[in-house]
N, C-alpha and C positions, 0 to 999 in steps of 0.2 A: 573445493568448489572453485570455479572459475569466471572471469569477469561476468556480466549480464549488461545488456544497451542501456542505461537507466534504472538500474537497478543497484541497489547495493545487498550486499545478503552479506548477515554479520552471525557470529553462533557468544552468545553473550556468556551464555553458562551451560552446561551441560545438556544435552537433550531438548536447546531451544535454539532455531532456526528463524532469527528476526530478517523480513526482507520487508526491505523498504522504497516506495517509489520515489524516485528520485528525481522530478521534474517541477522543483517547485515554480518557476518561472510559468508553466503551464498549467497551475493548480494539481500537477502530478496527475495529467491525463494519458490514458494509456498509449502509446503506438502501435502497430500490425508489428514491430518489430520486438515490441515492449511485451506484448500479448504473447508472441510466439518463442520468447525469452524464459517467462513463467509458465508455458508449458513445458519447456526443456527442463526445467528446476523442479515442476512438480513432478516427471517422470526418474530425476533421480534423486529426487526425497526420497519416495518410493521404495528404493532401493538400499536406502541407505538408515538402516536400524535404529542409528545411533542418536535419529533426527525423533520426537516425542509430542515435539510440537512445534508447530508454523505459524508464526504471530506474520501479520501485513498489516506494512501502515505505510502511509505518506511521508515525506519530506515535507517541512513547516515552511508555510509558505507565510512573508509576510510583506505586503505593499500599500501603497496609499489608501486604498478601501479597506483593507481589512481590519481586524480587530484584534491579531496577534494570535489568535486559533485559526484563523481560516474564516472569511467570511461564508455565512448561509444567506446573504439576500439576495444571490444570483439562483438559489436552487428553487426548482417549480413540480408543483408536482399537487394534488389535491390537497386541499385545508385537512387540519388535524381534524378529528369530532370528537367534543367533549366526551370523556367518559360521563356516566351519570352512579350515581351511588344506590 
């Protein structure tokens, strides 16, 4: 495998392809560059047998707001609704 812009791609153990975004400074938000980096990687996974699974995750970001996971009070989106029993 070869470099990616922000990206790291690591194969930890056998038939597992760990990539990870690597912009924590940005909350690991994508680029046009980042975006068309992980299509280049998806089209030679593809190709490549030996890959079984593709785990994506973040780089851990942590700063004066956060909570050491990653803060959720900046994300918006509709309220949860209660399930009901």
């Amino acid at each position: 495998m070869r470099e990616w812009p922000g990206i790291a791609v690591e194969r930890p153990e056998a038939g597992i392809l760990l990539v990870t975004l690597n912009r924590p400074d940005k909350l690991n938000a994508l680029t046009f560059e980042m975006f068309d980096a992980l299509n280049e990687l998806r089209h030679e996974v593809e190709d490549d047998a030996s890959v079984r699974m593709v785990v994506l995750t973040g780089a851990d970001w942590v700063g004066p707001d956060s909570d050491g996971g990653g803060s959720t009070s900046r994300r918006r989106g509709p309220e949860p609704v209660p399930c009901r029993s």
